[in-house]
C-alpha positions as CSV (number, residue, x, y, z in Angstrom):
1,X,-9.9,0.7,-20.0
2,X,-8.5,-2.7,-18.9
3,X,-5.2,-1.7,-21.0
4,X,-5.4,1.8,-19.3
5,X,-5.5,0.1,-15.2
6,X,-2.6,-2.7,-16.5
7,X,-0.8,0.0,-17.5
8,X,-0.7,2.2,-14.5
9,X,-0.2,-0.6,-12.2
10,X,2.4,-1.7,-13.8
11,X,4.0,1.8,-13.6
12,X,3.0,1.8,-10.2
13,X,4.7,-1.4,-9.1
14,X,7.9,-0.2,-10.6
15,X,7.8,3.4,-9.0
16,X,6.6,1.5,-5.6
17,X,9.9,-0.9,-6.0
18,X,12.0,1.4,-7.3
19,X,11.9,4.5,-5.0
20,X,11.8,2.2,-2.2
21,X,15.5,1.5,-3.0
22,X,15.6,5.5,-2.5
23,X,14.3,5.6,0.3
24,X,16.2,7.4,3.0
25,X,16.9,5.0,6.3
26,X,16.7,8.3,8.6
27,X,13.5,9.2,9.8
28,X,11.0,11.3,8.2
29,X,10.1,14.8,9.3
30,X,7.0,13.7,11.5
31,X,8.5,10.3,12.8
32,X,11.5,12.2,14.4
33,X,9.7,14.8,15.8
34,X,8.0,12.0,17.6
35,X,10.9,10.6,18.7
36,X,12.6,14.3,20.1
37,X,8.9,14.4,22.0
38,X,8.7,11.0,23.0
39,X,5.7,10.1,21.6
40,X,4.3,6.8,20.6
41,X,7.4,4.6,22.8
42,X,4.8,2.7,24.9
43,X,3.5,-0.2,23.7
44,X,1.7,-0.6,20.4
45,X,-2.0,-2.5,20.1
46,X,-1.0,-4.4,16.8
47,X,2.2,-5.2,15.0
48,X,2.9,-3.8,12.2
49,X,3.0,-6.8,9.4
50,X,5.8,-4.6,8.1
51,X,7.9,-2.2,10.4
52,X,10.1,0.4,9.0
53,X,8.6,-0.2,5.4
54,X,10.6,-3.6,5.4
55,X,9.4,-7.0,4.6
56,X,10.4,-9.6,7.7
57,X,11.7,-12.1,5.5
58,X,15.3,-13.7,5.4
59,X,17.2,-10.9,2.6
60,X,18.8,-8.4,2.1
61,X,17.7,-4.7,3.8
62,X,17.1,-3.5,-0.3
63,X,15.3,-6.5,-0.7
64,X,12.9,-6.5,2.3
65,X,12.1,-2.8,1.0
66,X,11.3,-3.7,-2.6
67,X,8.9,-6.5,-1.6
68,X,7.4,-4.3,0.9
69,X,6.7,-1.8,-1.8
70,X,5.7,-4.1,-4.3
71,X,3.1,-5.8,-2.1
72,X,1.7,-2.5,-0.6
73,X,1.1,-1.6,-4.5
74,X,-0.3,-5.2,-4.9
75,X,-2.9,-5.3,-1.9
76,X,-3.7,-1.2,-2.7
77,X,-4.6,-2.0,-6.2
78,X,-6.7,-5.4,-5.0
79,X,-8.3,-3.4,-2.9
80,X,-9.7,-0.9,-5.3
81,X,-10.7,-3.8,-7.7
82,X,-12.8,-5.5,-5.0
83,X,-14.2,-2.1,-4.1
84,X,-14.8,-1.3,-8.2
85,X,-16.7,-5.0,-8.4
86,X,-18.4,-3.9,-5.8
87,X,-19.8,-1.2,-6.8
88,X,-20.6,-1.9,-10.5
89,X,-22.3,-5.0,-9.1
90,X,-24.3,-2.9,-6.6
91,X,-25.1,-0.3,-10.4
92,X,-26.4,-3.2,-11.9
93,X,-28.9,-4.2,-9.1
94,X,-30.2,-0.6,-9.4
95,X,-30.6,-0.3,-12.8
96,X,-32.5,-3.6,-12.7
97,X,-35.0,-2.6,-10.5
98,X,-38.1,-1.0,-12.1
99,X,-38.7,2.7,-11.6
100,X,-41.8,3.5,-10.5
């Protein structure tokens, strides 16, 4: 199972790299209809810790978009191994508990 999750992680990271190369630099369907309708141009609550799917770090415009993709996969997938040690931890206090 381990082998299973390295693999597709590792597949992920390169898809998540690679087609961020792809990417187009024009605005998606949804983000330009926003735009025609002027949606969204006030103010924003938070920053975005990466606008425009780029990383704000001294490189190249490629650059910025591969480590943006590649640490989007990376905090994804560390998310989903704290919330699977979760819950097998939170299994194993169940099963422990005698049934009445």
């Amino acid at each position: 199972m381990k082998r299973l999750a390295t693999g597709i992680f590792l597949v992920s990271l390169a898809v998540a790299g690679g087609l961020s190369l792809l990417a187009s630099a024009s605005p998606d369907g949804l983000e330009h209809t926003l735009q025609q309708q002027r949606v969204g141009e006030e103010e924003s609550l938070l920053a975005a810790p990466m606008p425009d799917y780029q990383a704000p770090l001294p490189m190249s415009p490629a650059l910025r978009q591969l480590v943006a993709g590649v640490s989007g996969t990376c905090l994804v997938a560390g998310l989903l191994l704290l919330l699977g040690y979760w819950l097998s931890r939170r299994r194993e206090k169940g099963s422990a508990s005698p049934h009445h």
